[in-house]
Structures are given as C-alpha cells and as structure tokens.
N, C-alpha and C positions, 0 to 999 in steps of 0.2 A: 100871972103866968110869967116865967122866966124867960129871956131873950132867947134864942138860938140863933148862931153866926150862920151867917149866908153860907151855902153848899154849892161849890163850883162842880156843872155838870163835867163825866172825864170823859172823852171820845173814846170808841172801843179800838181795842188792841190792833194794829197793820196784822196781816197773814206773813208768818214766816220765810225767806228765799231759804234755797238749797243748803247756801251754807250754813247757816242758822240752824237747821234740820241736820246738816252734815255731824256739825259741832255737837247737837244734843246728844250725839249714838253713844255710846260704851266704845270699848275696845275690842270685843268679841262682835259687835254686829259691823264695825269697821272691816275687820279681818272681815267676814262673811260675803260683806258688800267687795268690800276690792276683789276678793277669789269671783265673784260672780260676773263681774265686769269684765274680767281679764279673759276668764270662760268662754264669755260673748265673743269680744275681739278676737281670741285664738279661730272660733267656731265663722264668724266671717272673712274670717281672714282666706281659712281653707278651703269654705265653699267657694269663694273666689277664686282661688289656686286651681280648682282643679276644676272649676267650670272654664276657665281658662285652657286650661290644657290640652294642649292639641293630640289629635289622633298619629299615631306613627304608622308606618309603613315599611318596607324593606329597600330600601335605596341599592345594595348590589347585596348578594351573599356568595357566598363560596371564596374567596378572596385569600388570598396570603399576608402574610405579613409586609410584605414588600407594598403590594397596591394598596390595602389597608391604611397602613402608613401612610401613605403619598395622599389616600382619601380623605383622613381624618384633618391632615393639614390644612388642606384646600378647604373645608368647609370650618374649620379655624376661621378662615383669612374670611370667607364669603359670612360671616356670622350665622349659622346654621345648626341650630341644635341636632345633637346625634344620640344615638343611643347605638350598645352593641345586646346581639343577639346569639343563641348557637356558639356558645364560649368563644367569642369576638370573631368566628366566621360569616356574618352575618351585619350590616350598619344599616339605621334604622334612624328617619326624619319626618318630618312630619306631614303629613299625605296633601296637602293640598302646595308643597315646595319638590315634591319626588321629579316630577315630568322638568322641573325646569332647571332643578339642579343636576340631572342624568344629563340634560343637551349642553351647561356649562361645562360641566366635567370631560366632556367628549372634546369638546375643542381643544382640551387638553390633556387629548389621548389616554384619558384615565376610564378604567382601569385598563395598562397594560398588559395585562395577562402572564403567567407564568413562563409561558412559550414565547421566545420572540423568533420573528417573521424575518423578512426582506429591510427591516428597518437597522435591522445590525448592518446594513450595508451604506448607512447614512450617514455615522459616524467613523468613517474611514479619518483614518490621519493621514499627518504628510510625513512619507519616508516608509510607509506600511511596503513589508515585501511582497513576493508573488506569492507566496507561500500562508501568509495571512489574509489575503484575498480572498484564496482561492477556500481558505477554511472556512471564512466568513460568508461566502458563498451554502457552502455545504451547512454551515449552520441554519441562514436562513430557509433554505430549500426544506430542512429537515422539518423545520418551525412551522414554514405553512404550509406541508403535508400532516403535521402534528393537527394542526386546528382543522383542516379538512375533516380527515379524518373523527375527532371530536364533535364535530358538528353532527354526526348520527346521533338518531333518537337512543339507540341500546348501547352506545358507546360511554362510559364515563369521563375516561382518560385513557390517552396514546403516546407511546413513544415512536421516532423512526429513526432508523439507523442506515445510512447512504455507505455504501463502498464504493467510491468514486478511484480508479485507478490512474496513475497518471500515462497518457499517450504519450505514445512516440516516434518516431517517422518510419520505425517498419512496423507493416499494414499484419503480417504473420503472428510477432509478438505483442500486441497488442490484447488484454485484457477486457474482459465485459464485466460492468459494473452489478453491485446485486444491494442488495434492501430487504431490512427485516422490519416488522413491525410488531408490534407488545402492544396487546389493547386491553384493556382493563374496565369490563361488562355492569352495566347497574344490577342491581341483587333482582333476581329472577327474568335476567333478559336472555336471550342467546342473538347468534347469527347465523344466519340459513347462509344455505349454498350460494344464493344469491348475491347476499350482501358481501360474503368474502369475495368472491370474484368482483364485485366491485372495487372493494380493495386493491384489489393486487392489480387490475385493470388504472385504477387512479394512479397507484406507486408507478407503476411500468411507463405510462403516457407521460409523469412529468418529470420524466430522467432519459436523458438521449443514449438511446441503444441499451436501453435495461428491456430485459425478456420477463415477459408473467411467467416464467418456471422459475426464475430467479428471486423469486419477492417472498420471505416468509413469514406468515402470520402465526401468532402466540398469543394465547392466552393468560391471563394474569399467574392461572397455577403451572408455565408450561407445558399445557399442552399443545402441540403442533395442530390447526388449524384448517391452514392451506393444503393441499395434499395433489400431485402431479395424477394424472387420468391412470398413468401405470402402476404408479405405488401404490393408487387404490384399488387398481385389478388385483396388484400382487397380496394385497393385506388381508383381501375379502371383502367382506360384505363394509360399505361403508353409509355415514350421514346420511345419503340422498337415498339408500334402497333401505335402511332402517325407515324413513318419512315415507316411502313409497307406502312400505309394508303398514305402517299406519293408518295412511287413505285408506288401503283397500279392508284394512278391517273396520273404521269409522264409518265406510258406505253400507257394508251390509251390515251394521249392527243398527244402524240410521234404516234403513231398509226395513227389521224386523218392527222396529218399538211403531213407524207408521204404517204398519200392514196391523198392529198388535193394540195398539193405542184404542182404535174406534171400536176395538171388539167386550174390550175389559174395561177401560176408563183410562184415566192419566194418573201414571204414579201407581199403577196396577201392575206392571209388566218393565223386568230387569234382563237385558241379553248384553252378551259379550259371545265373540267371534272371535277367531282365532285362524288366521290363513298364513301357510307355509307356502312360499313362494320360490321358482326354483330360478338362479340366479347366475347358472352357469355358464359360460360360454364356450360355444363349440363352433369348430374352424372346422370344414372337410375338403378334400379337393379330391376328383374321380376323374379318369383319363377313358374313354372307352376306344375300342378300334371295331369299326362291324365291318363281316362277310367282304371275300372279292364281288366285284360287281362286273357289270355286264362292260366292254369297250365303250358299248353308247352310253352310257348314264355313269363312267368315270370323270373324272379328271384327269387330263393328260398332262403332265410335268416337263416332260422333252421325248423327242422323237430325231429317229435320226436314219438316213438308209446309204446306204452305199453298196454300188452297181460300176461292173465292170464287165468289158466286152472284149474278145482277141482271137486269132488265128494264126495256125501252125502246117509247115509241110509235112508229108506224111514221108518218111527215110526210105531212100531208093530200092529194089529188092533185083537179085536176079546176076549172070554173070559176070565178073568183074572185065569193062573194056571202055571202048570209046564209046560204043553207043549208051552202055551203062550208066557212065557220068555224065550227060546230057540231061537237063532238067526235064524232066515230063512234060509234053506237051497239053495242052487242055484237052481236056476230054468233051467231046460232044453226043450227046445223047440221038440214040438212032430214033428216026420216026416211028419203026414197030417196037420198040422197047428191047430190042435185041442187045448182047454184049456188044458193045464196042468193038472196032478195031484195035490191032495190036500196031503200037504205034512201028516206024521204022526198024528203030531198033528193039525192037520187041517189049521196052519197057515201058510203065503204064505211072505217073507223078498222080496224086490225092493233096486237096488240102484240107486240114480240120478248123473250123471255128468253136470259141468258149467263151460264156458268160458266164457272172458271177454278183448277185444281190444280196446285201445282208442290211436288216431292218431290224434300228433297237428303239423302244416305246418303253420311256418310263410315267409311271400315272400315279398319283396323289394320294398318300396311305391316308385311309377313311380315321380322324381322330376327334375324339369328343373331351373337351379339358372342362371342367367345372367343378368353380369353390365357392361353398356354402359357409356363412357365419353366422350364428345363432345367438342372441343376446334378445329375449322375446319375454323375458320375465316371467315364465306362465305360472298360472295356480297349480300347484301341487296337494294340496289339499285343505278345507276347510272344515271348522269343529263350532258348531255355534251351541251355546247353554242359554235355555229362558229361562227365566222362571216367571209365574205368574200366581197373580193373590188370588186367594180365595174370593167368590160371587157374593156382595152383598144383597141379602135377598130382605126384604120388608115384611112381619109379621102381622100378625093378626092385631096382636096391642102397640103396634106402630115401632117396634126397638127395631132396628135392623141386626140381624145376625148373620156371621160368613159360613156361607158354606164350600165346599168343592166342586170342581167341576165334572162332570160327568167324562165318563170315556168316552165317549162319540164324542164332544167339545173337544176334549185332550186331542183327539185325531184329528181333527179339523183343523185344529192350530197347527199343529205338528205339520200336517200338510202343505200351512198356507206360509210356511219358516224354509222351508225343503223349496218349496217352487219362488220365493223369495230369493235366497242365495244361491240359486240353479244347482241344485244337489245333485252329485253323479257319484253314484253307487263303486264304478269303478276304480275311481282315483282315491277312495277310501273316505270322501266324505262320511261325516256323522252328528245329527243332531239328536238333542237331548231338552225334551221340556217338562219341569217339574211344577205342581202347583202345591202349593202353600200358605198358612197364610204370614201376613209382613206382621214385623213387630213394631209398633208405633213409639215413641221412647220421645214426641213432640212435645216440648213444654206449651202451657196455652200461652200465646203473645196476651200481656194485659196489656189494659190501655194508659199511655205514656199520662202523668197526672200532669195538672195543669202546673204548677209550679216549676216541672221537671225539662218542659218545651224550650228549646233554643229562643223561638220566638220573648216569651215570657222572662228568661233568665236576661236576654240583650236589654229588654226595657227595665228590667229591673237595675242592670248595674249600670243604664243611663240617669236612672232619678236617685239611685243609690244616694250619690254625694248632695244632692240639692234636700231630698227629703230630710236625707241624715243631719244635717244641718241645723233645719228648722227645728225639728224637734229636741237637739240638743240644746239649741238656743230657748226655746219653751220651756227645757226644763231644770235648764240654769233660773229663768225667770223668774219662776213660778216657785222653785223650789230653794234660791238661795236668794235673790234681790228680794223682792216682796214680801219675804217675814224680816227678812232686818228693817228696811223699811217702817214697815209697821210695829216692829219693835221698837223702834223711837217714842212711839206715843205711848206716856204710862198711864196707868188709871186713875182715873179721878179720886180724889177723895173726899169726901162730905165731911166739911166741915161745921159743927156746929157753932152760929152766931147769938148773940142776945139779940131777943125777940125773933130769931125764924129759924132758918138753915137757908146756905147760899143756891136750893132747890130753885128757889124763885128766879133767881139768876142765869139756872141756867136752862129754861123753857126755850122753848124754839119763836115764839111770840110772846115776848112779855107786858105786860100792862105799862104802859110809860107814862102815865097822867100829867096833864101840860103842870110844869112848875106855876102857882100862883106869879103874880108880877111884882116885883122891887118894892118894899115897902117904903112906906115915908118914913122922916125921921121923927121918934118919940115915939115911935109906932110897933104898938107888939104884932108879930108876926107868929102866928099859932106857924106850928110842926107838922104834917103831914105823917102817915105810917109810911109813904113811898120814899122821901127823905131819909128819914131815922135806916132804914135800907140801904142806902145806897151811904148811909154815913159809916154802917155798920163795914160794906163792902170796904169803904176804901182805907177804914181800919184794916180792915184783915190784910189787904194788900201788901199793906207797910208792913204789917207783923210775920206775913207769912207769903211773901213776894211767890215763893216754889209752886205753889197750891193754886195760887191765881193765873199762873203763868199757862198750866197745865190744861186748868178750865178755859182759857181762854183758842188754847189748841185744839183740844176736843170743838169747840165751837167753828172753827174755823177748819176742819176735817169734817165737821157732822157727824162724826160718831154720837154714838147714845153713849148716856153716863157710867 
C-alpha cells in the first residue's frame, strides 16, 4: 500500500461581522439598504417632533399692529414660541405657558389697547402749555369713556367725542359742553331703550355740567339713536311703543298655542295675532260755573255797609216880623192829644231827622277748572289667525291616517281663542281658524356613523402621528432592509468532487469518525473514506475559495441548501 501524508484537521470558518456582510452586497442592494435606513431615521425623527409638540392656545386676539408688535418682541426676549392666527389678528403659544405669560405681559401693560386712557397724562413734558394740557386731558377722558363704553356685551367698538368749551368769568356767556357717541353693534345685536339711556346717563355723569339732552348716540350706519321724550312725541310712534306693540301680540299668541296645545298635540297648531294699539295723546281742560246759590251755602268774598244818621229845621212859615224870626220854640205834646198851642207869636218851629244804610256783598263765582291727559295705550283692535292640523286617527290595520275636524270641534276651539284674547265684538275684533293638514318636508335625522363623532376624530388625530410612524417604520423594514439583507446570501452551488459531492459537508450533523492516532515510523498508515473527504474538501477550497466561502455562510445563517 502506498503512504498517504498526514491531513491537518481545519477548524470551521468564524461567523461573518457586519462589515463583512456590508462588503459582500452589490451596489443596488447598497443603494436599497442606505434609502431604507435613512426612511427609518427621517420616520423617528418626526414621531419625535411631533410627539413633542405642544398644544397651542390663543394668548390675546383682536390686536393691532401696534400691540402685536410690542407682543411678538416681548415673547422674542422671554424665548416663547408663537404662532399667528386669523391673518395675524390673533397670537398663539403653547397652552400650558398662556396663564403665565398673560400676567408677565401685564406688568408690562401690554397689550395697550388701541384707545388710550388717562395714561396720556403721564407722559407730560416740561414746557408743555395750557392748551396741551388741557387737550390731553380731553383725550384721556374720551379714551376711558371709549372703553367703558366697549366693555358692553352688544357693543364692538365706540368712539367719543367731548365738546368741552372754554369758561370764562361771565357766568351769562358761558357755554355747556355736549358729547356724541358712534358705536359700532356685533352682527345681529341691538340696544334697547335701556342700554341707551345708560349711555347717555354714563357720558352726561362723567363730564361736569353736560345735560343727557346734550349726548348723542349713532350708530355705525348713522342712524340717530338717542332721541329727546319730545322728538319722539313729534316723529310718532317710536322703539319703546313698536316693543310695546310686540309684548302684547307675543302674550296672546302665547296664550292661544297653551289654550291650543293640550287639545291637538304639539306642533299641531300655528297662531299669530295682530293688535292695533291706539297711541294717541289727548290733553283737555273744562272750566264749569253752576247756578246762583242760596246766601247760606255761598261764599262771601267781601262785604261792606255804610250807614248814616242826621237832622234838619223845618223853614219858618207865616207873616214876616219880629215874632216871625224868633226860632220856634219846642213844642210839647198836650196830655189829651189835642193840637198844641200857638206859640207867642203865633208861629210853630219842626225839626226833621234822616238815616241812610247802604250794604255791598260780594260772594265767590262757583268755578270748576279740570285737565285731563291721556297717554293709556289702549287696544284698538285685535285679528288672531290659527290654524290647526288635521286629527290623526289610528286604523284598523294600525297606519294612522289624518283626518278633519268636525264643526262642533272647529266651534269649540274657536270659542276657547275668542275667550282667550278677550274678544269684544264692538271694537271690531275678529278671529279666524282654519284646519288643514301640515306639509312635513322633515328629512329623517340618520345616525352620526362612528368614524364621523368628534369624540372618535380627537382620538384619531391623537395616535394619528404615533401610529403613522410605526407602521411606516414596518414597512421600510419589511419591505426595503430585509430583502437586501437577504440578498447578500447567494445560492449554493453543488459542486461535484471525486468520490462524492460536498452534500456530505453540508448535513447539519455530520459523521466525524475520531482520526486514527500518529503512526510510527516505517509504518503504513491505511486511508480512511472520511480522509480522502476532507482531502478532497480542502482541494476544492484552494481551487474554488467562492463556492466554499458561500457554503460556509449558508451554514452559519441555517439556511437550507
């Protein structure tokens, strides 16, 4: 038998590191792996970002350019992200810094506001005359009557306008100040009678010696407002008796539908009212005078009597002498009533007495004066129109069907509409009720799908970025690492050896029979089949290194052949 030289066992191959596997790739599974890698990092990068990302909030809106400005600086300096909103009326940070950057902001009276106040008065110079004082004065005043004013709920925006006249030391010539105001209403607001007068009540109190007739209110499209108690007697019917006139049809038409409601059902029965209301005002004044009356049961006014009392001689009679002009002597009455004697001288003297009373009574003409005003608003007349649906009445096979209602029902209601609005025949009331039936034109409400609920959409665009993520990162993976990857390994190829094929080689358990031990020297040493194998092997290696390298990858991955 022929010698055969000793066979050195080879230890098997190390497991390849990355780079090694890096290096074996082509240039397209290169390119494939970097795009896939780079995918990843972009895809972590952003879930990052935006899980990060804070929620924002509205830090002030409505702002000018001026405060704006002064805002965005200040949260510059304070390192505060911003965002704008509402084409930059609007600044936006992030909600859990809103409360603490509103009260740094404040100490630094921001935002200022459009309108300035009494703070124009802070900034006085030196040398400033009387005349800018006093403007700067009126400015302020104007300013926060301006923000008062703005501070109602229906109010948007207000201008005011001072006419402050200057005094001067005579009391006669001296002028009174007057104030107009421009207010400018949010879309679908008004102001009642009320609120104006509040107005004009605030203007008038915070101006010394301004009169509420003096103060006028405007509206954004000029219309006049405010209006004096006279202008609106003169104009007619105004605001407060048009609202009047409202109530009183809202009461009785409110009135019909719950007199109307429990008889028909709800949404069975339509009324509207109509009351004319008479608005006039009437002034009379009536003087009356009754009958003379009796002295006892007058009035006496003044009184007055005048009385007079006197006595005269009666002129001598009889022939002219001495005895003649001798005064008469008193005459004495005889005991039997007889004429008298003739005196001496034959002649007979008389004296006469005279009184005289006159009595004037004036007494108190009977007068009755009385003025009547009339401003009582009464009802002049009232129109109400119902209408009611048709009775839905339930069939024999369950469909409900409408029908009308009978004329005795029709009279009943009618009746109980009449005794409702207090109907009076005379003043030309007149109702009118129809039945019908309603035309329904309801589309069905469906039910809101689950996808479509606020609830659902907020949690969706919370996991939106997190989910989105992963699975973009899964299908970078999945779909560009892991076939390059695996495109590194190529397939085996079976090579045939003398005496076998390298099958044997590459069993997952192969037969490894202990090597016989060293022979001596002079000593034949027979060949083994597992030898002559593993000679053939390490042939091949040196002839064809590509092919072994490959097999021994395979083995070290576990793939099958």
């Amino acid at each position: 038998m022929s010698a055969v030289a000793e066979v050195p066992l080879t230890p098997p191959p190390a497991s390849p590191n990355w780079l090694q596997r890096l290096s074996a790739l082509d240039r397209g599974q290169r390119m494939r792996l970097g795009v896939g890698v780079a995918l990843l990092v972009v895809a972590a990068i952003a879930a990052t970002v935006m899980g990060r990302q804070p929620d924002y909030k509205v830090l002030f809106a409505n702002l000018n350019d001026k405060d704006g400005g002064a805002i965005i600086a200040q949260l510059a300096q304070m390192n505060v992200p911003y965002k704008h909103a509402d084409g930059g009326g609007a600044i936006l940070i992030p909600s859990e810094r809103v409360h603490d950057v509103r009260l740094r902001l404040a100490t630094q009276g921001l935002p200022r506001g459009s309108v300035a106040g009494f703070e124009l008065m802070e900034a006085n110079r030196f040398g400033m005359t009387q005349f800018q004082e006093r403007l700067n004065f009126q400015r302020g005043l104007e300013g926060e009557l301006t923000r008062s004013i703005q501070a109602l709920s229906s109010v948007q925006g207000a201008r005011v306008h001072l006419a402050l006249p200057n005094q001067n030391g005579f009391f006669r010539e001296q002028q009174k100040p007057s104030a107009s105001v421009l207010v400018s209403l949010h879309p679908g607001r008004m102001l009642d009678r009320a609120q104006l007068a509040g107005i004009v009540h605030l203007v008038a109190s915070s101006v010394p010696e301004l009169a509420p007739s003096a103060v006028s209110v405007l509206d954004d499209s000029g219309k006049l407002l405010s209006q004096s108690p006279d202008a609106a007697a003169n104009n007619g019917i105004d605001a407060q008796q048009l609202l009047y006139v409202q109530q009183i049809e809202q009461q009785y038409t409110r009135r019909i539908m719950d007199i109307l409601e429990p008889v028909v059902g709800r949404n069975n029965v339509k009324a509207q009212v109509s009351a004319e209301l008479d608005f006039s005002q009437t002034e009379s004044t009536s003087e009356q005078f009754r009958p003379n009356q009796t002295p006892d049961s007058s009035a006496v006014r003044s009184q007055q009597v005048l009385e007079s009392r006197g006595s005269a001689n009666k002129t001598a009679t009889g022939v002219p002498g001495a005895v003649t002009n001798q005064p008469p002597a008193p005459s004495t009455a005889p005991v039997n009533g007889a004429n008298p004697a003739p005196t001496a001288g034959g002649q007979q003297g008389t004296e006469e007495s005279t009184s005289k009373r006159e009595s004037t009574t004036n007494y108190e003409v009977d007068k009755t004066v009385r003025v009547t005003r009339g401003n009582n608003w009464a009802i002049k007349r009232l129109s109400a129109a119902v209408v009611v649906n048709y009775q839905a009445l339930a069939e024999e096979k369950g469909s409900p069907s409408p029908k009308a209602l009978t004329p005795e029902q029709l009279e009943q209601m009618t009746g109980l509409v009449r005794e409702t609005i207090g109907f009076n025949k005379e003043r030309g009331d007149s109702v009118n009720l129809m039945n019908t039936p309603f035309l329904t034109n309801e589309a069905p409400t469906a039910a809101v799908p689950l996808w479509k609920q606020p609830e659902v959409l907020d949690l969706a665009k919370t996991f939106a970025w997190p989910l989105g993520a992963v699975l973009f990162a899964a299908l970078v993976l999945l779909g560009l690492v892991r076939p390059a990857l695996k495109g590194s390994v190529k397939p085996t190829e079976v090579v045939p050896v003398a005496g076998g094929q390298l099958s044997a080689l590459e069993a997952e358990e192969p037969d490894r029979p202990a090597l016989p031990a060293p022979s001596k020297k002079d000593e034949v040493v027979e060949v083994t089949p597992e030898q002559l194998r593993l000679e053939e092997a390490r042939v091949l290696a040196k002839a064809n290194p590509v092919a072994v390298a490959n097999i021994l990858k395979t083995w070290v991955h576990g793939d099958g052949a």
